[in-house]
N, CA, C and O atoms as a GROMACS GRO file, in nm:
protein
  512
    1UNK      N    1  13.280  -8.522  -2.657
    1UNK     CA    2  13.408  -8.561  -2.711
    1UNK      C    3  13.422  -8.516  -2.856
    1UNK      O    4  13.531  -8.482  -2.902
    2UNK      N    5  13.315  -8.515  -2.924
    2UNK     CA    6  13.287  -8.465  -3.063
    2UNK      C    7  13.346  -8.336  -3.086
    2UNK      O    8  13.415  -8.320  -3.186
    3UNK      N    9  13.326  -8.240  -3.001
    3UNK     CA   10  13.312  -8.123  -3.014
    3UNK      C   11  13.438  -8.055  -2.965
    3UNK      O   12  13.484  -7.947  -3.003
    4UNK      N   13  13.493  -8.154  -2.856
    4UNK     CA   14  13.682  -8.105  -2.812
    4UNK      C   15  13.740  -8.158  -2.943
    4UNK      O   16  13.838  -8.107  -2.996
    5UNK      N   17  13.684  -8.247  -2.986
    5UNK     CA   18  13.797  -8.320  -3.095
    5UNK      C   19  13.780  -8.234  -3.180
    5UNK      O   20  13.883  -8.201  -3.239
    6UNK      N   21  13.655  -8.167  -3.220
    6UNK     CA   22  13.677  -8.118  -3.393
    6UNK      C   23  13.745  -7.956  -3.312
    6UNK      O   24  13.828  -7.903  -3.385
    7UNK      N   25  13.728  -7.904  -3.220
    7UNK     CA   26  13.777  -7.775  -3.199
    7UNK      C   27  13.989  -7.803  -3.165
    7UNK      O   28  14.074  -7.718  -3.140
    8UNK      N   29  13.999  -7.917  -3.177
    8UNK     CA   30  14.151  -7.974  -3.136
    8UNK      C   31  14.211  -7.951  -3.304
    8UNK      O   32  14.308  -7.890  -3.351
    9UNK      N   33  14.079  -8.049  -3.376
    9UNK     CA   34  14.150  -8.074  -3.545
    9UNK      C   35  14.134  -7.954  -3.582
    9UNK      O   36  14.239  -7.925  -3.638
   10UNK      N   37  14.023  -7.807  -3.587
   10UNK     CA   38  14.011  -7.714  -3.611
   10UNK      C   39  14.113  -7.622  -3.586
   10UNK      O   40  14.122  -7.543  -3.680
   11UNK      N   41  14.196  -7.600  -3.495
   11UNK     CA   42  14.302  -7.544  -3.444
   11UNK      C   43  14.393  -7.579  -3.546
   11UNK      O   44  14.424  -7.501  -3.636
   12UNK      N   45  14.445  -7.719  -3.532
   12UNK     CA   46  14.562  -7.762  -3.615
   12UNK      C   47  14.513  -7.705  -3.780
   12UNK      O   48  14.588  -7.627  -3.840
   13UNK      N   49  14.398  -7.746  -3.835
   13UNK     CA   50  14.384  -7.694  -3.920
   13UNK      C   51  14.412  -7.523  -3.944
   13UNK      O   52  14.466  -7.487  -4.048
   14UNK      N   53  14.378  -7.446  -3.862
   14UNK     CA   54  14.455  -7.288  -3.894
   14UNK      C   55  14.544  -7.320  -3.868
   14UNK      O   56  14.588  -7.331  -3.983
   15UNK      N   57  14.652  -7.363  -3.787
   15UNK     CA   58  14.774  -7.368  -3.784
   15UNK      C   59  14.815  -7.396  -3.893
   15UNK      O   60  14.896  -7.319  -3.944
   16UNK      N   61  14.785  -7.480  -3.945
   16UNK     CA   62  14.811  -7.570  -4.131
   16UNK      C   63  14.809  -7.444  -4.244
   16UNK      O   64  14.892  -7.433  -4.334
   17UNK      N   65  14.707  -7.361  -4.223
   17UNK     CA   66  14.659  -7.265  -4.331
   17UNK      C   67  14.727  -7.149  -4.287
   17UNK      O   68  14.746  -7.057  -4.366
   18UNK      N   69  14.759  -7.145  -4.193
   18UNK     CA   70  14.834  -6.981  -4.153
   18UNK      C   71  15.001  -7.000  -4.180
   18UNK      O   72  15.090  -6.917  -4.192
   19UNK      N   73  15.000  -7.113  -4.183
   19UNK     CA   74  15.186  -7.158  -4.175
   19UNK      C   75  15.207  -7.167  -4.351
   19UNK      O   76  15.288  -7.102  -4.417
   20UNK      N   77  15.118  -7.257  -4.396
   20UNK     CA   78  15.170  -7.256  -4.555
   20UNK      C   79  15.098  -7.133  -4.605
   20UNK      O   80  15.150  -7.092  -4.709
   21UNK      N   81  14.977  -7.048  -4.557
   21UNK     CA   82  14.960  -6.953  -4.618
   21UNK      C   83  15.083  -6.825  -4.600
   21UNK      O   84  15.120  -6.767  -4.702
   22UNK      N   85  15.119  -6.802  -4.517
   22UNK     CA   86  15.239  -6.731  -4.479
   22UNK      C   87  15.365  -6.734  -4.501
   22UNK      O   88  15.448  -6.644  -4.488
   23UNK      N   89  15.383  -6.900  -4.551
   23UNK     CA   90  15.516  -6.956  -4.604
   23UNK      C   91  15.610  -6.949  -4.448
   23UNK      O   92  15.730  -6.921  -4.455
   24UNK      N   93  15.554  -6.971  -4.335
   24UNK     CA   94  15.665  -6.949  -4.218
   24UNK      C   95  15.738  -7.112  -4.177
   24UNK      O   96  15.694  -7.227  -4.171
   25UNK      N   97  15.850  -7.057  -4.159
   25UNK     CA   98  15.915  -7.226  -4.140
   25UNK      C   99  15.938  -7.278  -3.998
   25UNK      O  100  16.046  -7.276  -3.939
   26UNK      N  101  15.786  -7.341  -3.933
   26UNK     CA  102  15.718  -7.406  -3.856
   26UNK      C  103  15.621  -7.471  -3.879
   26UNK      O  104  15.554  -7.446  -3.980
   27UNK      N  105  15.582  -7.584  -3.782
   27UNK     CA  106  15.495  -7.693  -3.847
   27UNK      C  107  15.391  -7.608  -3.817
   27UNK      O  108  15.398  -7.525  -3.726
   28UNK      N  109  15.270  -7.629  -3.908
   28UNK     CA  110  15.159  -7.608  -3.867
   28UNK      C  111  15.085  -7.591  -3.731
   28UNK      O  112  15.051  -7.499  -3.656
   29UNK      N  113  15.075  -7.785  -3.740
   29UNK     CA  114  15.029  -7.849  -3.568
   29UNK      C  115  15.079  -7.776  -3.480
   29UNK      O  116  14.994  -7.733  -3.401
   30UNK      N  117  15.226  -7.729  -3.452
   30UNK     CA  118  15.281  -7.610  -3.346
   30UNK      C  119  15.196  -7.480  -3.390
   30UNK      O  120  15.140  -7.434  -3.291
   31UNK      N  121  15.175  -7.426  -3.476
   31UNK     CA  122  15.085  -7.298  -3.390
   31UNK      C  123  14.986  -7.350  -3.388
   31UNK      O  124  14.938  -7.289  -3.292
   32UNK      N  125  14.895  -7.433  -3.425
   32UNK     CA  126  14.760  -7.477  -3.409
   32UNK      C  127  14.778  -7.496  -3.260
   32UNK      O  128  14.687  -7.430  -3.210
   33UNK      N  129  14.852  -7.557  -3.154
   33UNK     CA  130  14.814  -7.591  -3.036
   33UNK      C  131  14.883  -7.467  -3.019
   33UNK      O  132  14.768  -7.447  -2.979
   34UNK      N  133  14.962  -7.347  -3.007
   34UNK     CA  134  14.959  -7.206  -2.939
   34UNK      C  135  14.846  -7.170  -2.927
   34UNK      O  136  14.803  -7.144  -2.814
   35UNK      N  137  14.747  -7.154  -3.065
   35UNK     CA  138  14.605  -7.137  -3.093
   35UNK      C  139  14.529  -7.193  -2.961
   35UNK      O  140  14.463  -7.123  -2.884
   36UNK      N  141  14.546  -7.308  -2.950
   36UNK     CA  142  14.468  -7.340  -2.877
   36UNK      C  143  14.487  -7.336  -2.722
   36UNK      O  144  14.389  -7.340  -2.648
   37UNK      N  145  14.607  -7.327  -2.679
   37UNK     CA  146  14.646  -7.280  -2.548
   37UNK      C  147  14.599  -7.138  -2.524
   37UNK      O  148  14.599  -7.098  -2.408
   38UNK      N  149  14.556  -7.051  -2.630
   38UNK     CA  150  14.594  -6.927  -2.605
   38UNK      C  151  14.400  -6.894  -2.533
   38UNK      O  152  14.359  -6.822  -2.442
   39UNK      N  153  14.314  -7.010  -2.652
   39UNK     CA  154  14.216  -7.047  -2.635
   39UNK      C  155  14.127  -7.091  -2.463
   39UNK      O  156  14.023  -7.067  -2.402
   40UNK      N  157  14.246  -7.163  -2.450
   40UNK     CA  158  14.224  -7.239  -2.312
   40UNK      C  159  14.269  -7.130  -2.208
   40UNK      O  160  14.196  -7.130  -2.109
   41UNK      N  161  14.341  -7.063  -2.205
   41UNK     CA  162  14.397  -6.944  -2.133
   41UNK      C  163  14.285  -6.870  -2.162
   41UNK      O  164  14.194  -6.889  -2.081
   42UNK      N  165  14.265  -6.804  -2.238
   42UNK     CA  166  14.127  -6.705  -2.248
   42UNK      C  167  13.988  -6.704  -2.207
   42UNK      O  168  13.927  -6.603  -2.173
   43UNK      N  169  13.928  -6.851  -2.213
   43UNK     CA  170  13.794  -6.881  -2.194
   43UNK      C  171  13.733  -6.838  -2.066
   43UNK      O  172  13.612  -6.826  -2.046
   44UNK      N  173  13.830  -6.816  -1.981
   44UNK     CA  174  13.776  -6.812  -1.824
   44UNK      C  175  13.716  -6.674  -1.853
   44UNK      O  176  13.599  -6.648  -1.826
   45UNK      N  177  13.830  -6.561  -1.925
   45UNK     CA  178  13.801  -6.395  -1.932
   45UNK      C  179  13.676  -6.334  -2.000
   45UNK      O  180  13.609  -6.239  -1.961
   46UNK      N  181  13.657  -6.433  -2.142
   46UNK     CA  182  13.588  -6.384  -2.223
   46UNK      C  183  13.472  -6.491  -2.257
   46UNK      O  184  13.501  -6.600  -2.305
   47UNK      N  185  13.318  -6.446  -2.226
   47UNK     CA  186  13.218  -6.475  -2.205
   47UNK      C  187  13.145  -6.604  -2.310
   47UNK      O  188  13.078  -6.707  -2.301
   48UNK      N  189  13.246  -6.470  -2.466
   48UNK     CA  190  13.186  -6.555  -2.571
   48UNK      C  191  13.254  -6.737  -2.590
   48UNK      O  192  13.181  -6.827  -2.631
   49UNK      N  193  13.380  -6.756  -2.556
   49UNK     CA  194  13.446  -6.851  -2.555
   49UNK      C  195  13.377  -6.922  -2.392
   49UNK      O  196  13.475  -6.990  -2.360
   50UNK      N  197  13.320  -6.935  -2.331
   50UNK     CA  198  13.262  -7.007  -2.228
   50UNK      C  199  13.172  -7.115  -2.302
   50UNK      O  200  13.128  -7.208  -2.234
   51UNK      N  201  13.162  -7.113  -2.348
   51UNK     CA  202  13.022  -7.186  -2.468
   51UNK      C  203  13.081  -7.311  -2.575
   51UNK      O  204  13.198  -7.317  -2.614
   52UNK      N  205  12.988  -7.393  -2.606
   52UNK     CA  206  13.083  -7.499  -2.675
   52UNK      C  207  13.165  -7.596  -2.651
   52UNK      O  208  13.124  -7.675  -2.566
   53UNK      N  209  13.261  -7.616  -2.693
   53UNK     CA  210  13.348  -7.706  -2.678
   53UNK      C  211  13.448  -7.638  -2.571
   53UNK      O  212  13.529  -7.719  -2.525
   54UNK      N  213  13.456  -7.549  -2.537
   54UNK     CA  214  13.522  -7.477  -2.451
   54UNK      C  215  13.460  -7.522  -2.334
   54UNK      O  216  13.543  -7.593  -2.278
   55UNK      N  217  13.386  -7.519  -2.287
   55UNK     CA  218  13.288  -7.552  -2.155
   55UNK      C  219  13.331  -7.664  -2.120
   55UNK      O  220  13.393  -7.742  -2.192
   56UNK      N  221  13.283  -7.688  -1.938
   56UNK     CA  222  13.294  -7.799  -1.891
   56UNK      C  223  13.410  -7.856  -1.912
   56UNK      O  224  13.388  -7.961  -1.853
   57UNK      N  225  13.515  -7.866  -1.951
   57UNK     CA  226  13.658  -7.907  -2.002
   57UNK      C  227  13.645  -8.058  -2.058
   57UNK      O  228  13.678  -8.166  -2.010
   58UNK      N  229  13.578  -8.018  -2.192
   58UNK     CA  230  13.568  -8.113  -2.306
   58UNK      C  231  13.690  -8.120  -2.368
   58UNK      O  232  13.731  -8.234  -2.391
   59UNK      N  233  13.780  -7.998  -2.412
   59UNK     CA  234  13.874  -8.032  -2.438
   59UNK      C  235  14.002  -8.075  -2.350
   59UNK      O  236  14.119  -8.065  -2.389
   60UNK      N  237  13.972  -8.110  -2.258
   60UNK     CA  238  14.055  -8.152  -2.132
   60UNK      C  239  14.040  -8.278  -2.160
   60UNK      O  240  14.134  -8.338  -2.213
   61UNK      N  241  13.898  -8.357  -2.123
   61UNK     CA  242  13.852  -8.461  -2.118
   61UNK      C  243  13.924  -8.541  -2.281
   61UNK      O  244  13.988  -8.644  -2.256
   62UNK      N  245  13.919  -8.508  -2.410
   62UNK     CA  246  13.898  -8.511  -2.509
   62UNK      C  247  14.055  -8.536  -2.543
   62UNK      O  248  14.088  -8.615  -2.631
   63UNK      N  249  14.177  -8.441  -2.448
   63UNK     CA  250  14.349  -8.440  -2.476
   63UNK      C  251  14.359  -8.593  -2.380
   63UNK      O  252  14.428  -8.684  -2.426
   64UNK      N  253  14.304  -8.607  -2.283
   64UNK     CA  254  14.274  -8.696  -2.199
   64UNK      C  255  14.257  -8.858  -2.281
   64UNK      O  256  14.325  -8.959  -2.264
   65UNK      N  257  14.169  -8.842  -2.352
   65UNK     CA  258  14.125  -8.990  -2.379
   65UNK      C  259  14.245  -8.960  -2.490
   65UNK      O  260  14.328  -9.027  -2.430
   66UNK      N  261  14.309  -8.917  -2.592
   66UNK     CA  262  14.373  -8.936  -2.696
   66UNK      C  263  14.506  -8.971  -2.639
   66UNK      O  264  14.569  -9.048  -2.710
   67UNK      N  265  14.577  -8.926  -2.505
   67UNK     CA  266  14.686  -8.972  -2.472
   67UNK      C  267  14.707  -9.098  -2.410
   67UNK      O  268  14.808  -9.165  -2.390
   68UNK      N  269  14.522  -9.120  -2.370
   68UNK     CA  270  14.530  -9.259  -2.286
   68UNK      C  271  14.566  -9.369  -2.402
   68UNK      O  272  14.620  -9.478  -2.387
   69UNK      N  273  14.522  -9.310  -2.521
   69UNK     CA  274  14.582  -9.413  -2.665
   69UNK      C  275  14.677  -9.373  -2.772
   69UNK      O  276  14.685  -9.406  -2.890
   70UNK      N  277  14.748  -9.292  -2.697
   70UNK     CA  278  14.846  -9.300  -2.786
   70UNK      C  279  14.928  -9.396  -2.874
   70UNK      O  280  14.970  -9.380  -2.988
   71UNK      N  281  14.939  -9.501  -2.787
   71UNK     CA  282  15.049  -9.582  -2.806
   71UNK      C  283  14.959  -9.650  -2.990
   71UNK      O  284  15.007  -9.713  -3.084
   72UNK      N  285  14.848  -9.606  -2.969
   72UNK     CA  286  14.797  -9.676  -3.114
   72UNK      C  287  14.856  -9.561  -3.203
   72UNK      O  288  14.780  -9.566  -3.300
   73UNK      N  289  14.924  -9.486  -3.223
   73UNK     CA  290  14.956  -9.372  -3.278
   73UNK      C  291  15.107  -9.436  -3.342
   73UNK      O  292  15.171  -9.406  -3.443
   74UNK      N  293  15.132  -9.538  -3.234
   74UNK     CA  294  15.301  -9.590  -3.301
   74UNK      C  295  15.309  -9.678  -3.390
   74UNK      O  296  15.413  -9.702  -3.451
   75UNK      N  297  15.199  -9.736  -3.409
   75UNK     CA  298  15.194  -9.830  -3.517
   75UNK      C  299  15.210  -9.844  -3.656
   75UNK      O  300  15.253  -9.941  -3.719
   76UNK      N  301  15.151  -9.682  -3.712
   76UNK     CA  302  15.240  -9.676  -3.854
   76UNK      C  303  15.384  -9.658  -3.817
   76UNK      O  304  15.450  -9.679  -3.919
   77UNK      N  305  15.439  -9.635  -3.743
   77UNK     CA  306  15.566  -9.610  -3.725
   77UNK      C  307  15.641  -9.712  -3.738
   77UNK      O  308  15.738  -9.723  -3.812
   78UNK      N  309  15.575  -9.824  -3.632
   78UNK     CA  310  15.665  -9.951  -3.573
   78UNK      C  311  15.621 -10.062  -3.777
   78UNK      O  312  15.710 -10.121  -3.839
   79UNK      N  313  15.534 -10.057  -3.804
   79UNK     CA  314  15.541 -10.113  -3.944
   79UNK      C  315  15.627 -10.052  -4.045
   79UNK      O  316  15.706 -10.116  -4.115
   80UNK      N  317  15.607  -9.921  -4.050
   80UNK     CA  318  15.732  -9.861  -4.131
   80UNK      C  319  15.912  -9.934  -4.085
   80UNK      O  320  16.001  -9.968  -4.163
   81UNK      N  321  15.911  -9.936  -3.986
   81UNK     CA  322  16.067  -9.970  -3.931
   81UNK      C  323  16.067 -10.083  -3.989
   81UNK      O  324  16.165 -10.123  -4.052
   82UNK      N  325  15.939 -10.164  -3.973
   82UNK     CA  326  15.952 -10.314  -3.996
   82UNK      C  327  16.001 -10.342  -4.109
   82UNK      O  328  16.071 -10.440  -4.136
   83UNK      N  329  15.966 -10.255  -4.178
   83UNK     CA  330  15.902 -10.259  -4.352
   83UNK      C  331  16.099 -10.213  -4.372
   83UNK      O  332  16.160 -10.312  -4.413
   84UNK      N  333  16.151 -10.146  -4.360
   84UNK     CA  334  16.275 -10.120  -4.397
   84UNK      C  335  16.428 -10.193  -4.266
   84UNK      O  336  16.545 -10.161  -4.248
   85UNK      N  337  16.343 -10.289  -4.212
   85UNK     CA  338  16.441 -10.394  -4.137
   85UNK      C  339  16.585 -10.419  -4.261
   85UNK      O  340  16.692 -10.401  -4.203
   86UNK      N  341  16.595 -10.439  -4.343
   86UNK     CA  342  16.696 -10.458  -4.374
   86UNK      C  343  16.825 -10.341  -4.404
   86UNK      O  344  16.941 -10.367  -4.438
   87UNK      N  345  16.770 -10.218  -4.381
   87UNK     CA  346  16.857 -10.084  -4.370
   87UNK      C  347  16.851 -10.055  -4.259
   87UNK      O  348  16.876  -9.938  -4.231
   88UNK      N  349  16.818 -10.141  -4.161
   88UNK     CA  350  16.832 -10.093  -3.985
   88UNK      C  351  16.924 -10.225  -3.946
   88UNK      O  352  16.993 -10.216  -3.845
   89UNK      N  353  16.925 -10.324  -4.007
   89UNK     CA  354  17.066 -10.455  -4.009
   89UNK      C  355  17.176 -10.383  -4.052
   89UNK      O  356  17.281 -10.375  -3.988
   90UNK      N  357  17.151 -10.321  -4.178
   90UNK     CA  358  17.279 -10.268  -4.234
   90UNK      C  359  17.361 -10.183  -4.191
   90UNK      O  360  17.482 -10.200  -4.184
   91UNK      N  361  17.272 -10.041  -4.146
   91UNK     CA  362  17.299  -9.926  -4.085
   91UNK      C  363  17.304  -9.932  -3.921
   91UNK      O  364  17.310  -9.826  -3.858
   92UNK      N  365  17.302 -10.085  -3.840
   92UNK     CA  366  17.239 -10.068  -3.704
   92UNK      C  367  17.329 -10.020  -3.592
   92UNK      O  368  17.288  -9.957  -3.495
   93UNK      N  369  17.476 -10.060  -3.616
   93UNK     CA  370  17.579  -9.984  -3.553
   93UNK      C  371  17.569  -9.836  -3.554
   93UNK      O  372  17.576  -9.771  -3.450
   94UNK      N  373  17.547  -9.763  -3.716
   94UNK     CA  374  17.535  -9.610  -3.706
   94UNK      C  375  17.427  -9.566  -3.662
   94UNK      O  376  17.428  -9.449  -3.623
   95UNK      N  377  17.309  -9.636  -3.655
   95UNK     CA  378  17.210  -9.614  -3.579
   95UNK      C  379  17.195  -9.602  -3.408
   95UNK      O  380  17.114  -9.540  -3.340
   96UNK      N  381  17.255  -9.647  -3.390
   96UNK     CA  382  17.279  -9.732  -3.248
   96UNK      C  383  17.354  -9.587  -3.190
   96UNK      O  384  17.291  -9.527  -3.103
   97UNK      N  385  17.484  -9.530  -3.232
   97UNK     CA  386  17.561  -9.492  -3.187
   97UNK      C  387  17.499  -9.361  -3.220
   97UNK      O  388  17.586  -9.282  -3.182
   98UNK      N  389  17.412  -9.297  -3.262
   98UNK     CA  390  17.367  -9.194  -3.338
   98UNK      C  391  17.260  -9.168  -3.212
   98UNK      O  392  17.270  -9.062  -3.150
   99UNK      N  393  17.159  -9.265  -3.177
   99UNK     CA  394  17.010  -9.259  -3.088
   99UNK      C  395  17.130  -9.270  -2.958
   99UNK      O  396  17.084  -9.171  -2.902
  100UNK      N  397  17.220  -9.302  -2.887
  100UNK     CA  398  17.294  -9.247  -2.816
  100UNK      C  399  17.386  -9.145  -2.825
  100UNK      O  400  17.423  -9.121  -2.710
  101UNK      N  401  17.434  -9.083  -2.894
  101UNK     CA  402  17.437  -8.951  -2.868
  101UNK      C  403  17.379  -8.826  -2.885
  101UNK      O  404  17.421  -8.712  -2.864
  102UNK      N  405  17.294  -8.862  -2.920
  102UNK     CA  406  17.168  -8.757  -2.905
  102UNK      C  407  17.049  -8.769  -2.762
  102UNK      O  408  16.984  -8.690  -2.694
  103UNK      N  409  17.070  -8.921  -2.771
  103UNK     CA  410  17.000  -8.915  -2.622
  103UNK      C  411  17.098  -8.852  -2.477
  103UNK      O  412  17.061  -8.811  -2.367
  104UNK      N  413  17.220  -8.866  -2.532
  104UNK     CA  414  17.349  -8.756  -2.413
  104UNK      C  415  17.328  -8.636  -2.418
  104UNK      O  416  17.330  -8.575  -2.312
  105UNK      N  417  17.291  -8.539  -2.581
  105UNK     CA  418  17.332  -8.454  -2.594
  105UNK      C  419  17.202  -8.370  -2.514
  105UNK      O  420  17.208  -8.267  -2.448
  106UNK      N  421  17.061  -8.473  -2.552
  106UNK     CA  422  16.958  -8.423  -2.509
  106UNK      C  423  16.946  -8.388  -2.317
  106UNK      O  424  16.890  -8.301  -2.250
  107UNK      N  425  17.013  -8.481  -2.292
  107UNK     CA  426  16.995  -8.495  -2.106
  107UNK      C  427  17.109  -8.407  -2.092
  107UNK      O  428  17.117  -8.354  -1.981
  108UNK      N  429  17.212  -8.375  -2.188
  108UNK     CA  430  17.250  -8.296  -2.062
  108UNK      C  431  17.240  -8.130  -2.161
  108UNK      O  432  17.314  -8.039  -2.125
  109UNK      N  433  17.161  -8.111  -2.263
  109UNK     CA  434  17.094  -7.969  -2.248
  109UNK      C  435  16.989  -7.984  -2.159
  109UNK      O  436  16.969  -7.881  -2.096
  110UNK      N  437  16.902  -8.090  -2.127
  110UNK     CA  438  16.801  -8.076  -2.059
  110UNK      C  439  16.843  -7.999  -1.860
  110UNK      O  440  16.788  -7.912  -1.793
  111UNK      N  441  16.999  -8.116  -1.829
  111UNK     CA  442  17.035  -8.073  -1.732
  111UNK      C  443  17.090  -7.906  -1.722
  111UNK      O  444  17.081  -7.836  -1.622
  112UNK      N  445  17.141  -7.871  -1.834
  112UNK     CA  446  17.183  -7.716  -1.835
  112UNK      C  447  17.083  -7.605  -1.800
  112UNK      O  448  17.102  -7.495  -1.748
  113UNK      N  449  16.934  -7.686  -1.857
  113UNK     CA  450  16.845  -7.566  -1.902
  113UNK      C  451  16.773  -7.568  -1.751
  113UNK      O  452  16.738  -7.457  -1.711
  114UNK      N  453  16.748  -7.667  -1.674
  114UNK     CA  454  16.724  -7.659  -1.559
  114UNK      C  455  16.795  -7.594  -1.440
  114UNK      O  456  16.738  -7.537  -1.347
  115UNK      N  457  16.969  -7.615  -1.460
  115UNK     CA  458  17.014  -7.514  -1.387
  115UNK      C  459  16.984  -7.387  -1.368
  115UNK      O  460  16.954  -7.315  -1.273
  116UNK      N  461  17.011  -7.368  -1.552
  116UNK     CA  462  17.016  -7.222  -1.587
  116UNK      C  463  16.826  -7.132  -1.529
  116UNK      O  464  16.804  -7.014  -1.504
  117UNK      N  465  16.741  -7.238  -1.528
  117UNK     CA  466  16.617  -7.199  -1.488
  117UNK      C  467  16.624  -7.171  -1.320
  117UNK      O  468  16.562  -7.072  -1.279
  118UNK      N  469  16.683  -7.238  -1.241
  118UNK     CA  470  16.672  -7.276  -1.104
  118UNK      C  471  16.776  -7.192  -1.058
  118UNK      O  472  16.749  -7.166  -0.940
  119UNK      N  473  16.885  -7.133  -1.093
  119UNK     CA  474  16.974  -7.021  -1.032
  119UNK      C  475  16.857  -6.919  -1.097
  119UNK      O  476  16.830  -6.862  -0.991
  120UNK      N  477  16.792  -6.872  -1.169
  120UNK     CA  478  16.747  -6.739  -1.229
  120UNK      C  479  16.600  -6.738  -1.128
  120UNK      O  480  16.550  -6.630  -1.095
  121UNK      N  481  16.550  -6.848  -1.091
  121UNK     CA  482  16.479  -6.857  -1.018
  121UNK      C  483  16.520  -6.806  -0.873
  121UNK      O  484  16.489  -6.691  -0.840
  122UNK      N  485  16.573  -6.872  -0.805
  122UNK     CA  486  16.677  -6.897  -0.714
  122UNK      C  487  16.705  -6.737  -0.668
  122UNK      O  488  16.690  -6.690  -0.555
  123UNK      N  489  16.758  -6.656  -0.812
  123UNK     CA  490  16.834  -6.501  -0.777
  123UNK      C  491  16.749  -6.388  -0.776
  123UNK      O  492  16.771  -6.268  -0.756
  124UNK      N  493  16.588  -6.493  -0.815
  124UNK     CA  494  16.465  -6.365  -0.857
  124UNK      C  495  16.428  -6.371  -0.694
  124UNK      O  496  16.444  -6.260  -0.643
  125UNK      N  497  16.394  -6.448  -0.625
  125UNK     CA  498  16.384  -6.470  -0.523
  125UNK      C  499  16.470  -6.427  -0.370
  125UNK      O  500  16.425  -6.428  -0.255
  126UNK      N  501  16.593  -6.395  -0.413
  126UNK     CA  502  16.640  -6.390  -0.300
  126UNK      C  503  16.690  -6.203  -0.294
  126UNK      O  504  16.770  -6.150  -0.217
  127UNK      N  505  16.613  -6.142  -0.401
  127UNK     CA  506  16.637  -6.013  -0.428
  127UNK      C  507  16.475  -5.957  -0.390
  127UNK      O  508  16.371  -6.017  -0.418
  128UNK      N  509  16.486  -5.831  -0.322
  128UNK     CA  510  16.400  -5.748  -0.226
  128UNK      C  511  16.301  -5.710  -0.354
  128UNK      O  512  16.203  -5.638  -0.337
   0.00000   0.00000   0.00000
């Protein structure tokens, strides 16, 4: 678990150093896990990446136990909210009406992008 975890934080870390070293406007953590997908995609091909934390699917095991606890991940969050309760009384109508329409706007790009996936699918398929 040692060894998926530090090759997980190691990733994010180049991601961190390649993004502000480059000045590119993306988070870090996002290319750090491309990094590491690209990682996990590769290992099967190339001999030298079989070895380590790569092996045996430590870092499988390792994404595994961190999602089984996520929910401890919400807790600076849910204290922060706490901590500014009186600008979520104040603001809670514009709040309210704000986390619903974005939760609309989100379901129905989500519903578009599935169409738009499932006809292109759909037309790749039914062509010789």
């Amino acid at each position: 678990m040692i060894a998926g975890l530090s090759l997980i934080l190691f990733c994010q870390l180049v991601g961190e150093v390649v993004v502000r070293g480059l000045g590119l406007p993306m988070p870090g953590p996002v290319l750090g896990m491309a990094l590491l997908l690209l990682l996990l995609l590769t290992r099967d091909h190339f001999i030298a990446l079989s070895h380590g934390p790569l092996r045996n699917d430590a870092v499988e095991r390792t994404g595994r136990g961190l999602l089984a606890h996520l929910s401890l991940m919400f807790i600076p969050a849910g204290v922060g909210v706490v901590k500014k309760l009186d600008l979520i009384i104040e603001h809670g109508a514009a709040i309210l009406v704000t986390l619903s329409a974005s939760v609309v706007v989100t379901l129905l790009a989500t519903v578009a992008t599935f169409l738009a996936i499932s006809r292109l699918v759909a037309k790749r398929q039914t062509e010789p």
